[in-house]
Backbone as JSON, one array per atom type, in Angstrom:
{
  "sequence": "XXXXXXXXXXXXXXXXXXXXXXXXXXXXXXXXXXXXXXXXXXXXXXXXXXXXXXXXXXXXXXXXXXXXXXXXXXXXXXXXXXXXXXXXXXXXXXXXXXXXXXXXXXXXXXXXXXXXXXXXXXXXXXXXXX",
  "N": [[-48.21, -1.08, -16.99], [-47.55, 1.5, -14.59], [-45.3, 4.1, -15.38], [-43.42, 6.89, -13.35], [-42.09, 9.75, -13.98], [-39.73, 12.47, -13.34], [-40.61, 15.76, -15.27], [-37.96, 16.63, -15.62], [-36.66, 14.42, -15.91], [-37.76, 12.77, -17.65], [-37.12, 13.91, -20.15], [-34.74, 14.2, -20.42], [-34.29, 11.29, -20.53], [-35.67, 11.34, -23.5], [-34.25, 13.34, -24.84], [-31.96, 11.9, -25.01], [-32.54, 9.51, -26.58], [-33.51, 10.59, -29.16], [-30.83, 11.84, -29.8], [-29.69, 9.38, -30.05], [-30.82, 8.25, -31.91], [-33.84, 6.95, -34.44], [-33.3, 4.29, -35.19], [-31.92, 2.89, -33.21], [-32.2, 0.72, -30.09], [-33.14, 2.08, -28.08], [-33.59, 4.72, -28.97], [-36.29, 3.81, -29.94], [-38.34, 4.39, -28.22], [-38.83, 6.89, -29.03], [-40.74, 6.67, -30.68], [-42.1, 5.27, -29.42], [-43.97, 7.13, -27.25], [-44.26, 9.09, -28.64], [-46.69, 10.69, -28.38], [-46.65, 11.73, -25.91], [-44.33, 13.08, -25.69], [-43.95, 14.89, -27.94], [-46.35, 17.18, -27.69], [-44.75, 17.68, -25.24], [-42.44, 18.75, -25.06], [-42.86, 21.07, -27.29], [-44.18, 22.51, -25.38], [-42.4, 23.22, -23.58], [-40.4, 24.65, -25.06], [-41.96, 26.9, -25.97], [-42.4, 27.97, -23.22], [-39.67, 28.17, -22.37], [-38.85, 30.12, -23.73], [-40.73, 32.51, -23.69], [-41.68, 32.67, -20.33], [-39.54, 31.81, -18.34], [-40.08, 31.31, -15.22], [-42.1, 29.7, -15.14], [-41.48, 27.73, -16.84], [-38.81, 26.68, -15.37], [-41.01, 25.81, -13.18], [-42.46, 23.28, -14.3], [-40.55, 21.46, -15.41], [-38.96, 21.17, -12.88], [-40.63, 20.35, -11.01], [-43.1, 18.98, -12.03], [-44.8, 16.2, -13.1], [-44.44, 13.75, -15.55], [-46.4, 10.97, -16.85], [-46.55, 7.83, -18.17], [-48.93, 5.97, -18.79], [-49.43, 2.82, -19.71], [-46.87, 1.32, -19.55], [-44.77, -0.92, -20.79], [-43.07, -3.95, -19.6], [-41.01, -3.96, -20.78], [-40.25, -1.2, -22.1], [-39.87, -0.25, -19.59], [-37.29, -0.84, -19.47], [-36.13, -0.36, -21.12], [-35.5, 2.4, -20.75], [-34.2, 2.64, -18.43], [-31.72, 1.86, -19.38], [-31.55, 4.26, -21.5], [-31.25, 5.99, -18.86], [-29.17, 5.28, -17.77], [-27.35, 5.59, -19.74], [-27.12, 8.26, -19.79], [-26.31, 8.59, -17.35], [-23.62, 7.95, -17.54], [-22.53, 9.74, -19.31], [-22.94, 12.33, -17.51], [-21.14, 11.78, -15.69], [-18.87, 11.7, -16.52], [-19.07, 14.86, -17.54], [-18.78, 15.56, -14.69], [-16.78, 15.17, -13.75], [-15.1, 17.02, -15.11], [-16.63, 18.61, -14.37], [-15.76, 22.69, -13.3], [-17.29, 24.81, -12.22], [-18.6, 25.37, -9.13], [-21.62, 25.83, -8.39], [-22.11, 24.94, -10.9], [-21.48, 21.84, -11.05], [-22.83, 21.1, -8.26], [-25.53, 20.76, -9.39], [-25.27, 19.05, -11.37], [-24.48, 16.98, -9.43], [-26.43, 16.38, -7.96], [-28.53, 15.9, -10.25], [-27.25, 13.46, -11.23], [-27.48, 12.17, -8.56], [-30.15, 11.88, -8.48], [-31.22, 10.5, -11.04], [-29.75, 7.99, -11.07], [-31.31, 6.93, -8.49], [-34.06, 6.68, -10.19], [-32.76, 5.05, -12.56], [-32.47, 2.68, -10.45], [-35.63, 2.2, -9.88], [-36.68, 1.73, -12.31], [-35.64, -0.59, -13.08], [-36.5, -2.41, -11.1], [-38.8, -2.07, -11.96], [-38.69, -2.86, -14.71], [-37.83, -5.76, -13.96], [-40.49, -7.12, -13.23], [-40.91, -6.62, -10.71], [-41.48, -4.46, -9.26], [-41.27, -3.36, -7.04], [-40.67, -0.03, -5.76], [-42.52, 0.93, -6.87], [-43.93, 4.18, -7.42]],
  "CA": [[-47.76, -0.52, -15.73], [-47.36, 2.94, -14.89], [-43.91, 5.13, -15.22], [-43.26, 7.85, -13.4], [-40.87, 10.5, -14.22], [-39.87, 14.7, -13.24], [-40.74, 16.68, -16.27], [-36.57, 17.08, -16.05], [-35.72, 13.01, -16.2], [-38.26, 12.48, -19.21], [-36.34, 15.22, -20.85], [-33.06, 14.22, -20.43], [-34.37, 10.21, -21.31], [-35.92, 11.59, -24.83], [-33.36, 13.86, -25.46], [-30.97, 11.32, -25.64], [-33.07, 9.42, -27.4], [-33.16, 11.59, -30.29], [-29.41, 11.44, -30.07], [-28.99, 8.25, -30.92], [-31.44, 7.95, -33.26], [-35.16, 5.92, -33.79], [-33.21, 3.16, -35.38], [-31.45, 2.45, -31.96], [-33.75, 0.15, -29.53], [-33.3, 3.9, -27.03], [-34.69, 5.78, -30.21], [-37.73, 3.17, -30.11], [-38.78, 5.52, -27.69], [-39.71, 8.47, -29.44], [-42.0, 6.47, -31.48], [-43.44, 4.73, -28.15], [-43.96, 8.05, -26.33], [-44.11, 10.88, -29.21], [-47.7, 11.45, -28.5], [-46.37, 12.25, -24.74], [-43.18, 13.79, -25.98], [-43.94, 15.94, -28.97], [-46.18, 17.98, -27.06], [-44.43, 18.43, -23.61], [-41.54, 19.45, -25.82], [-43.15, 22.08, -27.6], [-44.52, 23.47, -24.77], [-41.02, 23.78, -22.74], [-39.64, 25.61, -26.16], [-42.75, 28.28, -25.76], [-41.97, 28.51, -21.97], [-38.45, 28.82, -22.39], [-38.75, 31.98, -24.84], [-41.55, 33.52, -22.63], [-41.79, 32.35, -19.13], [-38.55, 31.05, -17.54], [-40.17, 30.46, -14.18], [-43.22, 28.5, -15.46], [-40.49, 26.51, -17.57], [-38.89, 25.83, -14.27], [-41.45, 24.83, -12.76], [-42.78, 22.54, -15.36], [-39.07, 20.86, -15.35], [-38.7, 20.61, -11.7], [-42.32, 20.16, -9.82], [-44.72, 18.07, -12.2], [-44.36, 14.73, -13.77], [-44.82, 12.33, -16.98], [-46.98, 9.67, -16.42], [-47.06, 6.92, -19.05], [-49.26, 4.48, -18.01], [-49.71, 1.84, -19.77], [-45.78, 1.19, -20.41], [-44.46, -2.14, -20.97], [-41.44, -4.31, -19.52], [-39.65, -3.89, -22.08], [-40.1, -0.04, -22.26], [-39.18, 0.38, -17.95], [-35.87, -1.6, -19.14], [-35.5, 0.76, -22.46], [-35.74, 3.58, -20.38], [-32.96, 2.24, -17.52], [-31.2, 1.99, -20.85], [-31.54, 5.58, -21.71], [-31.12, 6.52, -18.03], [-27.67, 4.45, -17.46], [-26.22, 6.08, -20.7], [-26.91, 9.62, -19.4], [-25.32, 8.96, -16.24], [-22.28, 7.7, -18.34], [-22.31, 10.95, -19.58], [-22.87, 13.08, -16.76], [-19.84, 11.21, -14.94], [-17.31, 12.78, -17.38], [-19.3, 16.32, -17.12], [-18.81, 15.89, -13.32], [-15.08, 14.93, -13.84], [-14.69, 18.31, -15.87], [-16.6, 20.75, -14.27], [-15.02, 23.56, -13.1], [-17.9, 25.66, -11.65], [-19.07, 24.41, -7.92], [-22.69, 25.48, -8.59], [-22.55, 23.73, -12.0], [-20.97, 20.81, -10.28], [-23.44, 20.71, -7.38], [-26.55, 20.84, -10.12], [-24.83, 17.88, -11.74], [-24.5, 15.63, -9.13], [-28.02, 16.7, -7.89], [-29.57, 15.04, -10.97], [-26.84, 11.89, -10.54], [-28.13, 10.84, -7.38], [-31.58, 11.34, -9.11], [-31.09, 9.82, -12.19], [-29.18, 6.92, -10.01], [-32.55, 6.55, -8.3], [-34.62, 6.52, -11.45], [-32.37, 3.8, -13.08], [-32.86, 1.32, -10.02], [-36.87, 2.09, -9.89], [-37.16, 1.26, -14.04], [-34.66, -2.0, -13.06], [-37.27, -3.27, -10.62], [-40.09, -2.22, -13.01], [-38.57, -3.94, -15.53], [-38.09, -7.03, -13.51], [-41.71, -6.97, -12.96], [-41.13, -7.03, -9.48], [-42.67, -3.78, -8.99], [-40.65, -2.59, -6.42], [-40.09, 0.79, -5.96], [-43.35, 2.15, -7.4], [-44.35, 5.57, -6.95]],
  "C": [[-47.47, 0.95, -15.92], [-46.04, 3.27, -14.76], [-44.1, 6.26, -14.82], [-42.21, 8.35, -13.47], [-41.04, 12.14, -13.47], [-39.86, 14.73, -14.65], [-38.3, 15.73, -16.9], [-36.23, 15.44, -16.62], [-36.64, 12.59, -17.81], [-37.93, 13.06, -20.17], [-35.34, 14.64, -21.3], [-33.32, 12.37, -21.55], [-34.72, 10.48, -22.74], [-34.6, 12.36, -25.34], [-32.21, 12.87, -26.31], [-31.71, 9.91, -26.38], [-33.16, 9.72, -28.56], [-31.7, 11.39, -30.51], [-29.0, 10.52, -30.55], [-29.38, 7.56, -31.66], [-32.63, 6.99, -33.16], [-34.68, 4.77, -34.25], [-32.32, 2.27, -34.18], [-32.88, 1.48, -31.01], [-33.74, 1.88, -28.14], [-34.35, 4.46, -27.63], [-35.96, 5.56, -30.44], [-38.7, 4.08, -28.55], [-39.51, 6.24, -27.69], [-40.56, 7.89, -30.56], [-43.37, 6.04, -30.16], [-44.25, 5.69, -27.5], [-43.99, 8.82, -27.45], [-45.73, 11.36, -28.77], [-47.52, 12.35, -26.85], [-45.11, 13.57, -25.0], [-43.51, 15.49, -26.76], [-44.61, 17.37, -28.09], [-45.11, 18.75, -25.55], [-42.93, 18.82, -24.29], [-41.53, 20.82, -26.33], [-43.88, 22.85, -26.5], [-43.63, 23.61, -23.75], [-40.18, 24.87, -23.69], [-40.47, 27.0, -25.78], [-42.14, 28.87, -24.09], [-40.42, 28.89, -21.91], [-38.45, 30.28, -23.0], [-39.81, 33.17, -23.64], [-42.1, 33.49, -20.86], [-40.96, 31.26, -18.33], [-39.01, 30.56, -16.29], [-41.34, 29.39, -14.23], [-42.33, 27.3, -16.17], [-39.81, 25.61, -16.63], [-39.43, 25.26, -13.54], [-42.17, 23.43, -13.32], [-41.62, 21.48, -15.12], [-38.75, 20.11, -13.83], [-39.7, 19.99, -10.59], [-42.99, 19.42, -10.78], [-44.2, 16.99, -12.69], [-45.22, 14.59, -15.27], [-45.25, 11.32, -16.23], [-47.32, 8.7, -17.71], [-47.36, 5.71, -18.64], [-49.41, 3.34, -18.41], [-47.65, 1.29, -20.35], [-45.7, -0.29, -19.92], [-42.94, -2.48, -20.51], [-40.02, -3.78, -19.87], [-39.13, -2.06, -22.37], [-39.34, 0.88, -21.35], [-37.59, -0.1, -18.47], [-34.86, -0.45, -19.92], [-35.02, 1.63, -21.68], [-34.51, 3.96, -19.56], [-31.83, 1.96, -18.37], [-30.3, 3.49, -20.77], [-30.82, 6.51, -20.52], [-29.67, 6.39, -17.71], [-26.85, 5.19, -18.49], [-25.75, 7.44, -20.55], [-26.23, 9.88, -17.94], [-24.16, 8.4, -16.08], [-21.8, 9.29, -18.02], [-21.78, 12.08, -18.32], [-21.25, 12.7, -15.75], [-18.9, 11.85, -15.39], [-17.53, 13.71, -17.04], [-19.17, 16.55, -15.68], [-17.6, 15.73, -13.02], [-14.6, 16.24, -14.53], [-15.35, 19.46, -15.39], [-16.15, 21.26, -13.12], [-15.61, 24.08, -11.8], [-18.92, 24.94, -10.49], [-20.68, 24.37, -8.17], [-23.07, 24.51, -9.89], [-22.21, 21.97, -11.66], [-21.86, 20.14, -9.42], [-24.88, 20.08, -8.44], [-26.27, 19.14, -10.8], [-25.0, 17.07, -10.89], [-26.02, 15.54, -8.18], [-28.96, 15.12, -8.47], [-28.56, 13.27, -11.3], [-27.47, 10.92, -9.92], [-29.8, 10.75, -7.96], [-31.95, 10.25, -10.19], [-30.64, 8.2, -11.4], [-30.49, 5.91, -9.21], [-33.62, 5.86, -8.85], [-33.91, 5.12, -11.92], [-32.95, 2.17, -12.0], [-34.42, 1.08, -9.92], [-37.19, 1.24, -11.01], [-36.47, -0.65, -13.98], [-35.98, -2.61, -12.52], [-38.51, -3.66, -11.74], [-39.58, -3.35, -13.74], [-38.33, -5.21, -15.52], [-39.25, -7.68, -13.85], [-41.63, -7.36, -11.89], [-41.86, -5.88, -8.54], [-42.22, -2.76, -7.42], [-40.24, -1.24, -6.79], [-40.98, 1.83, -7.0], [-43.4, 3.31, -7.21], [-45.78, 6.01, -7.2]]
}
């Protein structure tokens, strides 16, 4: 089945990924996905250093498409997604600054979104394709 993601949510899911390591079932991840990852990684590092608005748009306008992902991978992922909007809950309980605040709960209600899409996926009920 196919997954889609923004640039920004496949980001945030690998990142933390990496965080908690490939011996985590999260971390099984960045072995499932490095041939997707590795590059679109290294080419947000180049755009960051030399072209901030191609980086944004990269981040905010295109997608990840991994298509052939598995059950088990939409569930991983709602996993990954649920732990970062742990996270973000505290950073939205602490911040200070209204635009950093607004940006935050931005990618909440997105992320929020994302989690119940990967739920259905991972049902296999399929609801909530894109």
């Amino acid at each position: 089945m196919p997954l889609h993601f923004t640039v920004w949510q496949f980001v945030r899911i690998m990142v933390h990924a990496e965080e908690v390591g490939a011996g985590s079932v999260v971390g099984g991840l960045l072995e499932d996905w490095r041939e997707v990852w590795e590059p679109l990684d290294a080419e947000l590092g180049e755009l960051a250093e030399r072209d901030f608005d191609a980086y944004g748009d990269l981040m905010m306008n295109q997608d990840v498409v991994i298509e052939d992902a598995t059950p088990a991978q939409a569930k991983t992922a709602r996993a990954a997604v649920d732990a970062v909007m742990a996270e973000m809950d505290a950073a939205i309980t602490a911040a200070g600054d209204p635009a950093h605040l607004e940006n935050l709960k931005y990618e909440r209600r997105e992320l929020r979104q994302l989690s119940r899409r990967l739920g259905h996926l991972a049902d296999g009920d399929g609801a909530g394709e894109s």
